[in-house]
N, C-alpha and C positions, 0 to 999 in steps of 0.2 A: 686351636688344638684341644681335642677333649683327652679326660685323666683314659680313657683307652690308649689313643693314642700315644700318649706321653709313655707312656708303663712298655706299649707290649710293639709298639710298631716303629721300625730302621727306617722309616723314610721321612724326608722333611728336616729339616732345622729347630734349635730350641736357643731360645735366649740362656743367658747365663745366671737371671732371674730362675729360672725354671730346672736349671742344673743345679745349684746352689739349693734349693728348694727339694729335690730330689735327693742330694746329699744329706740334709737333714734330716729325711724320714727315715732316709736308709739309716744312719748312726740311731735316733732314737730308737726304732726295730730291733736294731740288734741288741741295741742298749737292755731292751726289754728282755728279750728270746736269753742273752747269755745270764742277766742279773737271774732270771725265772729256772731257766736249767741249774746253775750255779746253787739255787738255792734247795732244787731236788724236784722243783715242782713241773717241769719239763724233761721228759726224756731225751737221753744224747740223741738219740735217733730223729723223734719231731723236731729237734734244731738243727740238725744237721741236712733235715728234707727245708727247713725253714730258708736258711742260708743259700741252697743251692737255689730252691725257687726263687729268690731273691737277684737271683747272678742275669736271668732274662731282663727284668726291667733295667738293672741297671747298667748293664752292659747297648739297650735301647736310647736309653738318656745319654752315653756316654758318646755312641754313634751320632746320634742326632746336632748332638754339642758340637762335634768335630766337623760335621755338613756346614755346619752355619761357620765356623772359621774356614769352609770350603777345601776340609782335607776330607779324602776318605777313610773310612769308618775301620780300617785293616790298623788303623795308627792304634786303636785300642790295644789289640795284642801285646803293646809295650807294659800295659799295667800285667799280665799274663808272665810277661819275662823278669819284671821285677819282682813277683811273687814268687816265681823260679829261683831265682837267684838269692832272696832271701830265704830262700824252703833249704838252700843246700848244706853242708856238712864242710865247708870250704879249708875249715882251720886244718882240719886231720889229712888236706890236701897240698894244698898250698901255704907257702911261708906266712908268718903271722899278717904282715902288711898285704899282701896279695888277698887272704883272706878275709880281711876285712872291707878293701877295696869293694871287692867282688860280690861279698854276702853281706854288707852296710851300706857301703857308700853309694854301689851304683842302684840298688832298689831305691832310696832315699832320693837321689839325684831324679829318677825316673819320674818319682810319684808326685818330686815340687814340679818340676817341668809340665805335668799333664797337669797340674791343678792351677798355673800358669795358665797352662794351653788352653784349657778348658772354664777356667774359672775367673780368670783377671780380665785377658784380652778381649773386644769385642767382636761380633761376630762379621763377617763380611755386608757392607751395607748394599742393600737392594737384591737383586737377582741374582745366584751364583746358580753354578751346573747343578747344587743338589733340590734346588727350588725358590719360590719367594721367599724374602726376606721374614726371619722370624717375629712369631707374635706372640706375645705371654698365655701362657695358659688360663681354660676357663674353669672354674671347678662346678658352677653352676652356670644353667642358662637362663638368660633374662628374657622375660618374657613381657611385650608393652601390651598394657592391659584397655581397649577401646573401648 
């Protein structure tokens, strides 16, 4: 699999090697974009386009992940519903415990489970419906030199 593929294409499988690895660029990235906005030297606006561009690869990686444990790629939307639900207003709603349930506990529950799902378990071995079994990513090509 080339870093194209990895970044910007829903088809195929990805090791957990490779997901894990994609997690880390994404936190370093942001690490950067928010310390550099924070500090006045980025506009809200470029991080806010940075962030969004950022939602393609990783929602690709996230797809890819979930082929290879052989679910399809619609289970992402759960990370979508825990962002939902910690985005609400829940207290000025519901009773304090309801509230926390609902805008804490169930986004927090959502996001160990996928990083579970995605991140611990391994992926189905050999051939599943979304294709051959996964292969670690290349960052360069080796070239045997005659």
């Amino acid at each position: 699999m080339t870093i194209q593929q990895w970044c910007f294409s829903w088809r195929g499988r990805l090791t957990r090697r490779d997901f894990w690895l994609w997690l880390a660029v994404w936190w370093l990235l942001m690490l950067i974009l928010f310390t550099l906005a924070g500090q006045g030297w980025l506009e809200t606006r470029f991080t806010a386009f940075c962030v969004v561009a950022l939602l393609w690869p990783t929602a690709a990686v996230m797809v890819k992940r979930l082929h290879d444990r052989n679910k399809k790629g619609g289970w992402a939307l759960l990370l979508v519903l825990a962002f939902i639900l910690a985005s609400g207003n829940w207290h000025g709603v519901l009773p304090p415990l309801w509230g926390w349930a609902i805008g804490r506990f169930m986004p927090i529950l959502i996001m160990v489970m996928l990083v579970l799902d995605l991140g611990v378990f391994a992926g189905t071995p050999g051939e599943n419906r979304f294709g051959p079994e996964a292969r670690p990513l290349r960052f360069w090509r080796v070239t045997s030199h005659q």
